[in-house]
N, CA, C and O of each residue as an XYZ file, in Angstrom:
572
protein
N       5.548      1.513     -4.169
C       6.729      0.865     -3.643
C       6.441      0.390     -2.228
O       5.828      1.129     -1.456
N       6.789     -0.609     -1.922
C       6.508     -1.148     -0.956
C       8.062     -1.648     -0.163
O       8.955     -2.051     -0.908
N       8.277     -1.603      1.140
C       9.604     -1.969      2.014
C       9.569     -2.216      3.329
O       9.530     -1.236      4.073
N       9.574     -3.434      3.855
C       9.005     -3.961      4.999
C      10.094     -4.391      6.027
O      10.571     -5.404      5.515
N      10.650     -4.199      7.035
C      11.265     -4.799      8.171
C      10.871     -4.970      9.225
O       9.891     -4.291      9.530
N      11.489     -6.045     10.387
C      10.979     -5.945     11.416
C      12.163     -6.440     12.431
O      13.014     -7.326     12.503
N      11.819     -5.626     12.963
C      12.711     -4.842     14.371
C      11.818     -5.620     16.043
O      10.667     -5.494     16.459
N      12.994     -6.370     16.576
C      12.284     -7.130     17.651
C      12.949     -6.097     18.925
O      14.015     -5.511     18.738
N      12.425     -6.007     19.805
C      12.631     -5.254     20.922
C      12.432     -6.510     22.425
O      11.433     -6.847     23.059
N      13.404     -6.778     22.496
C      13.692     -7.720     23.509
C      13.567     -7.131     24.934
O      13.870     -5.950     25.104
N      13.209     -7.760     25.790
C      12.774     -7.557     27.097
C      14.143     -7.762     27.854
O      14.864     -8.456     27.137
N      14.877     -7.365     29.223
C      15.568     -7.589     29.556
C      15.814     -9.612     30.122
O      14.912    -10.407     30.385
N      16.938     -9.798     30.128
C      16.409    -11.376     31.065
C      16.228    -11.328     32.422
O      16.900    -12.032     33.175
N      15.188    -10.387     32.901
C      14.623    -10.607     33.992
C      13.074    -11.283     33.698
O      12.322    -11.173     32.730
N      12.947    -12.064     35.040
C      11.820    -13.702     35.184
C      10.844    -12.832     35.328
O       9.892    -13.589     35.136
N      10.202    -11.406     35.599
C       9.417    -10.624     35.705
C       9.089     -9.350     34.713
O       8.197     -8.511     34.835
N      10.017     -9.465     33.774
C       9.912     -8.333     32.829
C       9.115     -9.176     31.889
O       9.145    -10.404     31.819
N       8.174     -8.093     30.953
C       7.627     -8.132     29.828
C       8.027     -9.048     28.958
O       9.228     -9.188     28.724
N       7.006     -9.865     28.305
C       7.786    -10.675     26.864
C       8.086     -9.688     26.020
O       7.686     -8.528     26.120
N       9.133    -10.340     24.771
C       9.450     -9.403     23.882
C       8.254     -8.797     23.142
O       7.164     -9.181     23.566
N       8.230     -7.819     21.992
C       7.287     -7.706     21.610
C       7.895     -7.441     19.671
O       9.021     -7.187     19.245
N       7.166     -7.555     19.261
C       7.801     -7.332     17.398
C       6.999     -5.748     17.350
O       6.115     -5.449     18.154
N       7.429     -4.942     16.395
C       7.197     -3.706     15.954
C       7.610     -4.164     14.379
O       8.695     -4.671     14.095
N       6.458     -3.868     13.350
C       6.909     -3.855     12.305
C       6.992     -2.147     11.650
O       6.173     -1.247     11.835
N       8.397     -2.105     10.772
C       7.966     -0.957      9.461
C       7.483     -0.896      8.300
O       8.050     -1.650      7.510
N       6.712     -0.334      7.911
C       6.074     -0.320      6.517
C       6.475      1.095      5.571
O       6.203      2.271      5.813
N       7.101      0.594      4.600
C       6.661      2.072      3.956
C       5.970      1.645      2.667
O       6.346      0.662      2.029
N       4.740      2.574      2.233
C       3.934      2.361      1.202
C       3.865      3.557      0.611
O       4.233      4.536      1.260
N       3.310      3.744     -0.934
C       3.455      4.724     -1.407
C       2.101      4.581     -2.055
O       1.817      3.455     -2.463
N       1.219      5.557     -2.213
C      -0.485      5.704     -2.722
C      -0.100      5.325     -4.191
O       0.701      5.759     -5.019
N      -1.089      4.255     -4.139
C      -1.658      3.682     -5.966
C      -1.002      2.242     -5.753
O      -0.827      1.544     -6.752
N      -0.585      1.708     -4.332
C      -0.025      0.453     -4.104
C      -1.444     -1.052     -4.282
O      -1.129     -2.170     -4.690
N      -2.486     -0.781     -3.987
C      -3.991     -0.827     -4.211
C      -4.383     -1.676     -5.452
O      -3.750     -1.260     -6.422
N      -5.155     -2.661     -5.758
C      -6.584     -2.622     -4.446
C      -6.368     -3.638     -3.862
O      -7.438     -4.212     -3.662
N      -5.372     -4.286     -3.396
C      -5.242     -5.125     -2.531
C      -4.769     -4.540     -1.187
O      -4.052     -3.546     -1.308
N      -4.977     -4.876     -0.159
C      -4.776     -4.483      0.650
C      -3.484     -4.881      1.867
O      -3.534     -5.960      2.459
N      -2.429     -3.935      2.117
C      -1.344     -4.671      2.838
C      -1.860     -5.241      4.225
O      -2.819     -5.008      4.961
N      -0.871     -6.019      4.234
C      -1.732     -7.035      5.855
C      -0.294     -6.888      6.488
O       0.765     -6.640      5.911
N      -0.524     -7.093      7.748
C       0.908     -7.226      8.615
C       0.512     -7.555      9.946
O      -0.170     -6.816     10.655
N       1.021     -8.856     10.326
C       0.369     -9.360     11.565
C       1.068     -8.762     12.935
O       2.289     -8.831     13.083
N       0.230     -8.190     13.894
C       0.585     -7.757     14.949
C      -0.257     -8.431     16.340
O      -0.976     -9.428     16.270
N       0.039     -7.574     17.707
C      -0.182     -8.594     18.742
C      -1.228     -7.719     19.397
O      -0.586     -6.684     19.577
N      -2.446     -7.500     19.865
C      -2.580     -6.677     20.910
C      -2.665     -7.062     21.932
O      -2.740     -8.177     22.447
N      -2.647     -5.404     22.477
C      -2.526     -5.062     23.918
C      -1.268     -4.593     24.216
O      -0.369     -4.096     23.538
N      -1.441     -4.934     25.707
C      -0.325     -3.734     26.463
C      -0.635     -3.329     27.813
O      -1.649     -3.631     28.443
N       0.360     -2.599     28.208
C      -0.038     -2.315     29.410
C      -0.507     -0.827     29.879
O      -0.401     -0.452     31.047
N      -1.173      0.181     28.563
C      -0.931      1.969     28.728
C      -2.387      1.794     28.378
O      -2.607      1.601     27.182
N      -3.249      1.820     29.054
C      -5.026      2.181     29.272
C      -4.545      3.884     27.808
O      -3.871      4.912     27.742
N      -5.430      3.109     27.052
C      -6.096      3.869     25.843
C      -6.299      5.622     25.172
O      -5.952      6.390     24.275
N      -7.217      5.464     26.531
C      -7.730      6.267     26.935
C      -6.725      7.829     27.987
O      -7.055      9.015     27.982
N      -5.850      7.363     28.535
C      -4.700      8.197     28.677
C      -3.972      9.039     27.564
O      -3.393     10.108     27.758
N      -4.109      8.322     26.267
C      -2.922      9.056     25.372
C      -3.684     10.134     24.871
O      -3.179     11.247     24.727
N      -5.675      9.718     24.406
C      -6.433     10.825     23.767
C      -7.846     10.312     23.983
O      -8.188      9.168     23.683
N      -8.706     11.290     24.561
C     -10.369     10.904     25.043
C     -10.774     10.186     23.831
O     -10.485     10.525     22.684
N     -11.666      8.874     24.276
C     -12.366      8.367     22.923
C     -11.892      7.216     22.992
O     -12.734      6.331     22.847
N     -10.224      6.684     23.261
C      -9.575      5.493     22.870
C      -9.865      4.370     23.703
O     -10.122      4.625     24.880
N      -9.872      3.570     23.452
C     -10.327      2.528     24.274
C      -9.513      1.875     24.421
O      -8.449      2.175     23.880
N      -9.601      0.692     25.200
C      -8.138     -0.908     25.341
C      -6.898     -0.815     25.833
O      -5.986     -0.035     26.110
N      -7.112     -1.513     25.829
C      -5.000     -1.233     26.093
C      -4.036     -1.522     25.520
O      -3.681     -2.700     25.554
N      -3.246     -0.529     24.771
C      -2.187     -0.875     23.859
C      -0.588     -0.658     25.054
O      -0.519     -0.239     26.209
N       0.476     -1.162     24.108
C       1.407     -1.102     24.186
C       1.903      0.041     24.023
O       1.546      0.793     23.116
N       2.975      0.379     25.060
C       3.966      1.719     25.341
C       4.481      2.261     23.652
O       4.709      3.426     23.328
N       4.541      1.428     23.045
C       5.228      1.323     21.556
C       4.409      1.104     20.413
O       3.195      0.922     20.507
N       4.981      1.114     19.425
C       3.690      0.700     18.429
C       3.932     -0.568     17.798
O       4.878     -1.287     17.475
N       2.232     -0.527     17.746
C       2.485     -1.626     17.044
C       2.967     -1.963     15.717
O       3.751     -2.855     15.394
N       2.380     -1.117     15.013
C       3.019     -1.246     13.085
C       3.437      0.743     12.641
O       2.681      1.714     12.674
N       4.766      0.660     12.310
C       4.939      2.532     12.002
C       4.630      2.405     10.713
O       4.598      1.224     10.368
N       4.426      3.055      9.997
C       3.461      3.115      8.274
C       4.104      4.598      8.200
O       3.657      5.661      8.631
N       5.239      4.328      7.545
C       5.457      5.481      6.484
C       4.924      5.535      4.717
O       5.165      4.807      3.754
N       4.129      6.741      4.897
C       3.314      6.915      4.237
C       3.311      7.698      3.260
O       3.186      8.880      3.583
N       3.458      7.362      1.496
C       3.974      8.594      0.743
C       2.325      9.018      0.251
O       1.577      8.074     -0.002
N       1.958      9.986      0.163
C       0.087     10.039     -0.383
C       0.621      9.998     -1.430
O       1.799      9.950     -1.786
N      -1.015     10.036     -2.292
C      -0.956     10.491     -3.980
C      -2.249     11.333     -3.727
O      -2.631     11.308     -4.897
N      -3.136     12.002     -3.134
C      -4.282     12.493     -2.879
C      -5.109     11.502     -2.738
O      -5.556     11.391     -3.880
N      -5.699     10.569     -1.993
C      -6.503      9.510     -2.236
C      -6.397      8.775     -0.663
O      -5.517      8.924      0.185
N      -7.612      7.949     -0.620
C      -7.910      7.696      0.682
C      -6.835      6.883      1.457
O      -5.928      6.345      0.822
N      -6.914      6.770      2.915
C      -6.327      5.281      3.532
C      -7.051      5.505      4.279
O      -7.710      6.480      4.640
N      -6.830      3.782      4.735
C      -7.793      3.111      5.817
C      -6.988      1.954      6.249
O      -6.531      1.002      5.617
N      -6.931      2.315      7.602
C      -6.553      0.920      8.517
C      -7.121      0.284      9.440
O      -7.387      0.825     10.513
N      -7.429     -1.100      9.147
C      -7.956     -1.646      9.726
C      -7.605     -3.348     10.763
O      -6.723     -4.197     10.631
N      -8.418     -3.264     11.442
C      -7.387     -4.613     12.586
C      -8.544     -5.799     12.366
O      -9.753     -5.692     12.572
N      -7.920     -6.778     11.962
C      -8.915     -8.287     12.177
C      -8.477     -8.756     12.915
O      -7.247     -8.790     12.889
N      -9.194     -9.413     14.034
C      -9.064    -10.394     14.890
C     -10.359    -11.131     15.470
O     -11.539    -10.814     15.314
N      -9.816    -12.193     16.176
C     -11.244    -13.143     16.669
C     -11.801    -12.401     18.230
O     -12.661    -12.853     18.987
N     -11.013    -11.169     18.382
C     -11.128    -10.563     19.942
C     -11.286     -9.448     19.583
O     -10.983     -9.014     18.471
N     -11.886     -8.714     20.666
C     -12.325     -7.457     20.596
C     -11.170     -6.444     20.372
O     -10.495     -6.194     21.371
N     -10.863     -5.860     19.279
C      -9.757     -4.694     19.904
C      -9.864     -3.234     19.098
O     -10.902     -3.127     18.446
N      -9.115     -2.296     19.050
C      -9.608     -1.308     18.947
C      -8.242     -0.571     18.305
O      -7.241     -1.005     18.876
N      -7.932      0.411     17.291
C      -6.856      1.034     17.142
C      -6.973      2.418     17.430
O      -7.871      3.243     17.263
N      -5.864      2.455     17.891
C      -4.981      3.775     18.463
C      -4.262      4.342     17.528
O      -3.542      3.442     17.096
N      -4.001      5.470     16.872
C      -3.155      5.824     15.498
C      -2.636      7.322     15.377
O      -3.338      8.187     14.853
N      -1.498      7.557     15.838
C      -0.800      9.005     15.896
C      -0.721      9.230     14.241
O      -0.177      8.449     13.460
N      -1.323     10.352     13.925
C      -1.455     10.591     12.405
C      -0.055     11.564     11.836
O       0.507     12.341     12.608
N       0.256     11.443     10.833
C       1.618     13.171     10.199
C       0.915     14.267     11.083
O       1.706     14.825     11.843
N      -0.173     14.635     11.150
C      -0.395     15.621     11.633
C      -0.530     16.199     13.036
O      -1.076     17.222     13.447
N       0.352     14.908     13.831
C       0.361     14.842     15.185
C      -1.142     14.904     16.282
O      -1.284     15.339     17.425
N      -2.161     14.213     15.255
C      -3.504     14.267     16.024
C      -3.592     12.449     16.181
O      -3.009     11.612     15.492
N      -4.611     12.221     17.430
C      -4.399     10.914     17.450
C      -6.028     10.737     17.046
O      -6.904     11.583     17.226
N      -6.211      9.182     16.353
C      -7.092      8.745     15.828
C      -7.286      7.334     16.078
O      -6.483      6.419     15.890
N      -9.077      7.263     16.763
C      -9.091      6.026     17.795
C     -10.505      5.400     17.119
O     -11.387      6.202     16.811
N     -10.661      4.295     16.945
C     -11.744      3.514     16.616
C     -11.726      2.024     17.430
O     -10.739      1.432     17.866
N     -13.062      1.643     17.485
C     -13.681      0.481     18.173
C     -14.799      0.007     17.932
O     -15.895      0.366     18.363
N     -14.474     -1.006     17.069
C     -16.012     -1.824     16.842
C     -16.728     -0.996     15.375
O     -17.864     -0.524     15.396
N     -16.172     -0.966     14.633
C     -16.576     -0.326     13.425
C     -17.391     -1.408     12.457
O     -18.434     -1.193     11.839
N     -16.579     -2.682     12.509
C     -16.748     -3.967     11.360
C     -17.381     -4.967     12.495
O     -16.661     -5.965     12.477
N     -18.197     -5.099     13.270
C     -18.865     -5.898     14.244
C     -17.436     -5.727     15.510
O     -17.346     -4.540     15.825
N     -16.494     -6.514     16.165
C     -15.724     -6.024     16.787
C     -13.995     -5.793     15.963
O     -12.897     -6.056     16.453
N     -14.221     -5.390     15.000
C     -12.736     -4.987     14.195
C     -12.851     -3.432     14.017
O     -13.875     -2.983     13.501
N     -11.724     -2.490     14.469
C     -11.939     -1.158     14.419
C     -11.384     -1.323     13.008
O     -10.914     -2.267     12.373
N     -11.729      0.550     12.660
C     -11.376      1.164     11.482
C     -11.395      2.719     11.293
O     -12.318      3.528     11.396
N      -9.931      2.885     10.950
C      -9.855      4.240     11.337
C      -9.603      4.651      9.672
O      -8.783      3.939      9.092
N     -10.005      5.330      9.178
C      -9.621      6.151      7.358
C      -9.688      7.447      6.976
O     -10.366      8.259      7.607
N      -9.238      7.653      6.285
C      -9.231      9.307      6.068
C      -9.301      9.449      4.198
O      -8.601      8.966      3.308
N     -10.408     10.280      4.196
C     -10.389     10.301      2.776
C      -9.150     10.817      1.585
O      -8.897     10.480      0.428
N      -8.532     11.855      2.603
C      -7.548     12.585      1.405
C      -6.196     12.169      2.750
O      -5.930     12.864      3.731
N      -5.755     11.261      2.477
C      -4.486     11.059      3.034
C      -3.421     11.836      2.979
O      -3.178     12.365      1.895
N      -2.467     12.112      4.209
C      -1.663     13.227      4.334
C      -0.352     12.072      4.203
O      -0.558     10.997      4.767
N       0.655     12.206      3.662
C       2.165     11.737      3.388
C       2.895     12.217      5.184
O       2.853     13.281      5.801
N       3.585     10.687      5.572
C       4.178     11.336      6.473
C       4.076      9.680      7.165
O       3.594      8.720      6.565
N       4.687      9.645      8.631
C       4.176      8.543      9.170
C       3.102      8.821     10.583
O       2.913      9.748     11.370
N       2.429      7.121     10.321
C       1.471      7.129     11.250
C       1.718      5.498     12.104
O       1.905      4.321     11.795
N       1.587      6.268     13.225
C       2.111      5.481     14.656
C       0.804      4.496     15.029
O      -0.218      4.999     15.496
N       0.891      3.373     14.841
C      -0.088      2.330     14.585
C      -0.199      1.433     16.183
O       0.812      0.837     16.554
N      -0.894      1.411     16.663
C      -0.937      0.460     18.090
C      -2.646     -0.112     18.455
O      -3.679      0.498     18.733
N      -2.327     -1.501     18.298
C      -3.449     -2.114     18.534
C      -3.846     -2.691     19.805
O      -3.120     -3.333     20.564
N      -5.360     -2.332     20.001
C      -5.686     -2.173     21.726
C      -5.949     -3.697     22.156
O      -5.951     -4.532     21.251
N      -6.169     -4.111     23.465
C      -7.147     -5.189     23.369
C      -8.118     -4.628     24.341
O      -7.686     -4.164     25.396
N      -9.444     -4.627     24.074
C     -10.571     -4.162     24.558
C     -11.247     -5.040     25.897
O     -11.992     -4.609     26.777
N     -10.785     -6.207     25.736
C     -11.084     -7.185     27.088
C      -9.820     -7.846     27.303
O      -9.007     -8.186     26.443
N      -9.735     -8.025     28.882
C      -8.570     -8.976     29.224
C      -8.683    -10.010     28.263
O      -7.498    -10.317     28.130
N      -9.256    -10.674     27.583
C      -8.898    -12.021     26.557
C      -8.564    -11.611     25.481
O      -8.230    -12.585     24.806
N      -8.416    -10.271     24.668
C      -7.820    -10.225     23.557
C      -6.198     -9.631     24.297
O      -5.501     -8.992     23.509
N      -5.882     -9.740     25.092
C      -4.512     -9.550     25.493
C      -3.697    -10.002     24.499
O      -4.477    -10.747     23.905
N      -2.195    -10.092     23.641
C      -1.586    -10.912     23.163
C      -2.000    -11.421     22.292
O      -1.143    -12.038     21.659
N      -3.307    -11.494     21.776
C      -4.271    -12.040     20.898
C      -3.225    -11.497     19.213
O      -2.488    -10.511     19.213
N      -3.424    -12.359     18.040
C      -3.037    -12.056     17.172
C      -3.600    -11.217     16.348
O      -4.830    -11.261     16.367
N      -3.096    -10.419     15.584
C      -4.160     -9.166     14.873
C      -3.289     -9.059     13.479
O      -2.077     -8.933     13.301
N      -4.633     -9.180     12.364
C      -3.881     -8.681     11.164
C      -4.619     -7.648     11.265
O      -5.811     -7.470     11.515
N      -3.508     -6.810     10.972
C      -3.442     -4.874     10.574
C      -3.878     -4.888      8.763
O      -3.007     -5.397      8.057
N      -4.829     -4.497      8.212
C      -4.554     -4.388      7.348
C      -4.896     -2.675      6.336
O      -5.856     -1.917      6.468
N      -4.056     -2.589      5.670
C      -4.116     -1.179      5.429
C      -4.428     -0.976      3.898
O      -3.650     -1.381      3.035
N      -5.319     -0.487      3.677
C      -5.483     -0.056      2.182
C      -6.032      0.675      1.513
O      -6.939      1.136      2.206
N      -6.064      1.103      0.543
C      -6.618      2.691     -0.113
C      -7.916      2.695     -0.557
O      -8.405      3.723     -1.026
């Protein structure tokens, strides 16, 4: 089963505040496969990586980027970020551990876990150089 919304988080109208930013929800349920869900997101941000858990790289956003509620069936997931810029994911797991990759697929991270845990996972995509700032990113997630 698959159920998708998206929730915009508007910046105040001040000439100095942040652009808005989109946050999408996902909920998926294991055996959704073998295609893989895509959901386009933005990176970057302004919270250095590396602050939330040693290892992370880039800079994501205060927020996330894609929440993935997640039903398992015992069987793998893997998420992964395409883009034409360097970036890197950041990923609060059900099990409240965070999980960071960079440069796995030449510069596209990839973070997976063989026996997937049911629950949600807090998705935020980095940008690894000032030019993937804002840069567009398909998230894509699949078993």
């Amino acid at each position: 089963m698959m159920k998708r919304s998206l929730a915009l988080v508007a910046a105040c109208a001040i000439p100095w505040a942040a652009p808005a930013s989109a946050q999408e929800y996902v909920e998926l349920t294991g055996g959704f496969g073998p295609d893989s869900y895509n959901v386009t997101a933005y990176a970057g941000g302004d919270v250095d990586a590396s602050t939330i858990a040693g290892g992370c790289v880039g800079m994501v956003g205060e927020s996330d980027s894609v929440t993935l509620s997640f039903t398992a069936y015992g069987g793998p997931l893997v998420i992964t970020a395409y883009s034409e810029a360097d970036t890197s994911l950041v990923v609060n797991g059900p099990d409240g551990r965070w999980y960071c990759n960079d440069d796995t697929e030449g510069l596209n991270p990839r973070v997976n876990w063989n026996t997937a845990q049911s629950g949600v996972y807090n998705i935020r995509v980095g940008a690894v150089s000032g030019s993937a700032q804002g840069v567009p990113v398909v998230v894509a997630i699949m078993e």
